[in-house]
C-alpha positions, 0 to 999 in steps of 0.5 A, a space after each residue: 473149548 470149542 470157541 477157543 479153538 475156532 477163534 485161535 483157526 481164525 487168528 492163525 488164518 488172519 496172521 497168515 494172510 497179513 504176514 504173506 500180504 506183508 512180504 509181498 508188499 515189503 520183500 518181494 514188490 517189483 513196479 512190474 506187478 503194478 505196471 502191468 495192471 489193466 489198470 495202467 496202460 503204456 505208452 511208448 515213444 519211440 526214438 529216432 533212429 541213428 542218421 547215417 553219413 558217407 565218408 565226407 560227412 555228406 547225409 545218406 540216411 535221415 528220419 521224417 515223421 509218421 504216425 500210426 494208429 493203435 488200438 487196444 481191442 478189449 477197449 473198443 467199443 462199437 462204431 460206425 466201422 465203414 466211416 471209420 475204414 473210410 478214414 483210415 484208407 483200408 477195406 472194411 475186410 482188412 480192418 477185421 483181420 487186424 482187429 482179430 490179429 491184435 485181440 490174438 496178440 493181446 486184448 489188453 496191450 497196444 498193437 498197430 491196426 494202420 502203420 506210417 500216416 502221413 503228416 497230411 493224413 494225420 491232420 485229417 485224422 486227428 480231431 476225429 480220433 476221440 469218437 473211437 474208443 480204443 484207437 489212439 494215434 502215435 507218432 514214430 519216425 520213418 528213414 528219409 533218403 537222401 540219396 536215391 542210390 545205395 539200396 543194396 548197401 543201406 538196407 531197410 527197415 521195416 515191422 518186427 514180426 512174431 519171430 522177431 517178438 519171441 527171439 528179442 523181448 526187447 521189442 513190442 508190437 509195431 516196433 521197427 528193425 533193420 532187415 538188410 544192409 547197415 540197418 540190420 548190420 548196425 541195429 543195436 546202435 542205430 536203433 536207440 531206446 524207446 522210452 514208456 509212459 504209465 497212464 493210470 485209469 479208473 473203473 470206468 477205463 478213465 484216464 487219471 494221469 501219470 502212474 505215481 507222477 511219472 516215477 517209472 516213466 523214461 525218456 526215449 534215446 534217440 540211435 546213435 549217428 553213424 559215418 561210413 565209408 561209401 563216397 556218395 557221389 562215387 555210389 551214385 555216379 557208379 549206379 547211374 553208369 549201371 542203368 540197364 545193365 546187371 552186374 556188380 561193382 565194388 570199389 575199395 581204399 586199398 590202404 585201409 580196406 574201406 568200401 568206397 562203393 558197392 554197387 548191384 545192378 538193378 537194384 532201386 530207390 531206397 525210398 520205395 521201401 518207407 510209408 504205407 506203400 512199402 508192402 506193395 513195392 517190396 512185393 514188386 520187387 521181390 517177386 521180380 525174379 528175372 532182374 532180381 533187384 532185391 539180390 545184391 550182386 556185389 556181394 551174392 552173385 558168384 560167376 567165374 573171374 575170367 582172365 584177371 585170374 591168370 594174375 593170380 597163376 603168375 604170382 603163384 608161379 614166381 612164388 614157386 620158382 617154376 617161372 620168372 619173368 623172362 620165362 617165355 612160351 609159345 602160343 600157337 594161337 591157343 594150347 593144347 590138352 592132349 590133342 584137343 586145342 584151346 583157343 587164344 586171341 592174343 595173336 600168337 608168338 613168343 610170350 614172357 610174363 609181361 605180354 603174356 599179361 598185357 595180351 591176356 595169353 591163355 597158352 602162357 598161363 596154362 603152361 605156366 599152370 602145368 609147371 605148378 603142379 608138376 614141380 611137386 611129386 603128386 597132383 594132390 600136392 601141387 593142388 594144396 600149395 596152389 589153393 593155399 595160395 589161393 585163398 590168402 587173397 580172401 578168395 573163398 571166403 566171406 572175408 569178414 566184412 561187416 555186412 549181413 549177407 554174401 556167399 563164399 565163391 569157391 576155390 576146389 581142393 583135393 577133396 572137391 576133386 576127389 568126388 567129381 574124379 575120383 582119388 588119384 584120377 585126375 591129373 592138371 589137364 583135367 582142372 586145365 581151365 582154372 588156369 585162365 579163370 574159367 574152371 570150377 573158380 567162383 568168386 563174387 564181385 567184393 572178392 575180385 576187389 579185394 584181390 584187387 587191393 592186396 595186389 595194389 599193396 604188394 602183398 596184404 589187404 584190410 578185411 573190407 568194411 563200411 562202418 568209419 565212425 559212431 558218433 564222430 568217434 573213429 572205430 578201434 577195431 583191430 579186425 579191420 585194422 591188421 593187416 592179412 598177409 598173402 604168401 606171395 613175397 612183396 618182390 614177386 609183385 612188381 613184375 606182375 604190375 607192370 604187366 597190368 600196367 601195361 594192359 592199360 598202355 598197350 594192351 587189351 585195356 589201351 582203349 580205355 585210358 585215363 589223362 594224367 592217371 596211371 592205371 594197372 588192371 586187367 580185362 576179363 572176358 568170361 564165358 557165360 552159359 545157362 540152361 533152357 528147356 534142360 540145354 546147355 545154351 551159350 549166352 553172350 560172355 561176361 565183362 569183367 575188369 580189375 584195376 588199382 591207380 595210381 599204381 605207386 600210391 594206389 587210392 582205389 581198388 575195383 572190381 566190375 562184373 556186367 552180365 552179358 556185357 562182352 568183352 573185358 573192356 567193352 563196358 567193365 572197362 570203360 565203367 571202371 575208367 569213368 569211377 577211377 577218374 571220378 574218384 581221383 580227378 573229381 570230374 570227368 574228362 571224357 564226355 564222349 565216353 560217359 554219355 555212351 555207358 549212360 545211355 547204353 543198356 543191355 536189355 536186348 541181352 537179358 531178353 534173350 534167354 526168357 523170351 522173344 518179347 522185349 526186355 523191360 525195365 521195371 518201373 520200381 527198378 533202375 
């Protein structure tokens, strides 16, 4: 009996273990139980990622070869670990913690220990590779430049960290991503897919080849390839006239909202950013934080619009029917608040909408400013209609752009002034400055373009966007394809352009007209302050410049706002002619005037806050 039991416990036990192992092997196999055995090791060959071209098919981004070398740390075996640091090109300190940050990621799974060898170093390294067990080579490919321009825009790419790991599985240690700009923006579509190889090893850690012949292996997809709408020669001629000077420029096809260049000064060589140096000259320029040429400026940097927004009160004030084109005021060279007088340098006199634009008239857009708000019964009315108006043109926002970073500026409503006033405190006078663009309005360069391009189509704009093509293949996005309507009737525009128009023929801008070009703009001239030692300091004031041409069939919109850069037509203005020109005529025609914003800088200006030591340039930045 006693035999009987304990061969039938036996048989019971066996039965069991079969019919379990049975539905393990049957049921519930998955090749990821096999390929992660220690036993099979991957290998993964990385694509290259999707190449980027401008909007004439011109190459901005491409790939070139590197190589990085890998280490499995429960394969390592002991070594000469001076030799072998020699010919890696690190210390002997920095091997250690890579080795011990890799056993920390995983003993078993591959990590990198040095990123992107070159081609020449990797031939010195490559037959020398076999007496160091547990370091292997693989290749990858890096971005290759074919532009020194257009940082700011492209972006970089660069390591994925541990964040990034534990967000997206996807990824495996050592893996690139986009960080900035298009590369961030367009990673899913740039990137490609990795492919993986199984290798099968024995007991004693020998390669025997493909794991079941290659079955689970697959091939790498390469990124797909990209257009986008800069124009290369406009973003690189745009960046060389930026040389020295701080500021933002974008540029804009109005009848698309395409970007046709977007420019941040300083900004830098975009190759600066690839190979081993890469660490060392992000820290350079990251740690550079009086030029701060990692900030993009053209899409981050808010300042106050200055006289360009005295357009936006006139249209507003034809909308509301509390002026007309023949409304005239007086400026007595300047206007008052109270008793308090506010200067103008528009001479003085009799001013209709038209001259009150041309000679940027602070008298006429402060009177026509009152009339907004006193056409309703209450400040807090007036103040919604005119910030619905506002922000019809994008401003205040951040637009939608298909872009990773960038502030909203700041158009104030009721509520804003509420709390620095209190309700029903304030009243026009007190918020009397937004009425020339110097008030609490804050706007950043792409917003001005836009503004700029919804005015150039009489009324509506395209959300701003940089991606044209993938794979040859047009985007279909009804986002960037609808029209946004402002709530300015089309009729109301005509004046107002002339008046810009005119800026150009006989105004504040006349000194920086094109042949054979017409060109309706605006100059700005902002005051610019900062704090020193905890003091309110006047600094030299702000050049800012908005234009369209040809003012009929209107191909470019643009903004340009240069820190410390004087007057609207000093060099906002001329900086904007020579783009317009460029884009439109295709050469330039005024040689005298480009040398000069070439060669000029204003390093003397952006010492004056920090120090009495003259302002340099740093090398990595131009």
């Amino acid at each position: 009996m006693k035999k009987l039991l304990l061969s039938s416990i036996i048989i019971i036990i066996g039965i069991t273990f079969i019919g379990r192992l049975s539905y393990l092997q049957i049921f519930s196999f998955s090749p990821d139980q096999v390929l992660n055995d220690t036993a099979i090791k991957k290998v993964y060959d990385y694509p290259e990622r999707g190449y980027i071209y401008d909007r004439n098919g011109k190459l901005l981004v491409a790939n070139q070869p590197a190589y990085d070398v890998m280490v499995i740390p429960r394969e390592v075996k002991p070594l000469d670990t001076l030799e072998f640091c020699g010919l890696l090109g690190i210390e002997k300190e920095a091997f250690i913690k890579k080795l011990r940050k890799a056993r920390v990621y995983s003993p078993r799974l591959p990590s990198v220990l040095v990123p992107q060898l070159s081609k020449e170093d990797y031939a010195g390294l490559q037959e020398k590779m076999r007496k160091y067990e547990g370091f292997y080579i693989q290749k990858r490919s890096l971005r290759y430049y074919d532009t020194d321009s257009g940082a700011n825009v492209l972006g970089y790419i660069s390591e994925v960290n541990e964040r990034d790991l534990i967000k997206n599985p996807a990824y495996v240690a050592g893996e690139l991503k986009g960080r900035t700009g298009i590369e961030k923006q367009y990673e899913e579509i740039l990137r490609g897919r990795k492919g993986v190889k199984h290798i099968q090893k024995d007991r004693f850690n020998r390669v025997i080849g493909p794991y079941k012949n290659g079955i689970y292996d697959t091939l790498p997809e390469q990124g797909k390839e990209i257009q986008v709408t800069l124009d290369k020669v406009l973003q690189e001629y745009g960046e060389k006239l930026m040389h020295g000077k701080r500021g933002g420029i974008v540029a804009i096809e109005p009848s698309s909202g395409e970007i046709l260049a977007m420019i941040s000064g300083p900004t830098y060589k975009p190759s600066l950013l690839v190979g081993r140096e890469r660490s060392k000259n992000y820290s350079k320029l990251h740690y550079d934080t009086i030029a701060k040429p990692l900030f993009d400026r053209a899409l981050s940097a808010e300042g106050s619009p200055g006289s360009p927004f005295k357009i936006m009160n006139a249209l507003i004030g034809l909308q509301e029917e509390v002026i007309n084109p023949n409304t005239t005021v007086r400026c007595l060279n300047g206007f008052y608040v109270g008793r308090t007088k506010r200067g103008c340098h528009c001479g003085g006199g009799i001013r209709n909408m038209n001259s009150g634009i041309y000679k940027s008239c602070n008298a006429y857009f402060a009177t026509t400013f009152r009339k907004i708000y006193d056409k309703f019964p209450t400040t807090d009315e007036g103040m919604d209609v005119w910030e619905k108006h506002v922000k019809s043109f994008g401003l205040g926002s951040y637009l939608g752009y298909d872009l990773p970073t960038g502030r909203p500026g700041l158009i104030p409503n009721t509520a804003y002034y509420d709390r620095a006033h209190g309700d029903n405190v304030w009243v026009p006078s007190y918020i009397i400055s937004n009425s020339i663009g110097q008030g609490e309005i804050n706007v950043t360069p792409i917003q001005l373009a836009n503004m700029t391009a919804a005015i150039a189509n009489r009324g509506y704009y395209f959300t701003p966007h940089v991606l044209k093509k993938v794979d040859n293949t047009p985007i279909d996005n009804e986002k960037y394809t609808t029209p946004k309507h402002t709530t300015i009737d089309k009729k109301y525009f005509e004046p107002v352009i002339q008046g810009m128009f005119d800026v150009y023929k006989k105004g504040t801008g006349r000194w920086v007209q094109v042949e054979g070009i017409d060109i309706a703009g605006k100059t700005g001239t902002v005051e610019n302050y900062t704090l020193i030692d905890g003091v309110k300091t006047q600094l030299t004031d702000n050049s800012v410049f908005v234009a369209f041409a040809p003012v009929d069939n209107p191909k470019i919109a643009i903004a340009v706002y240069i820190e410390n850069g004087y007057y609207g037509s000093r060099y906002a203005g001329h900086i904007a002619s020579l783009l317009i020109e460029k884009y439109i005529k295709g050469e330039i025609t005024r040689k005298d005037l480009e040398q000069r914003m070439l060669e000029k800088t204003l390093e003397h200006e952006y010492a004056k806050p920090y120090s009495g030591e003259p302002f340099k340039i740093n090398e990595y930045v131009w």
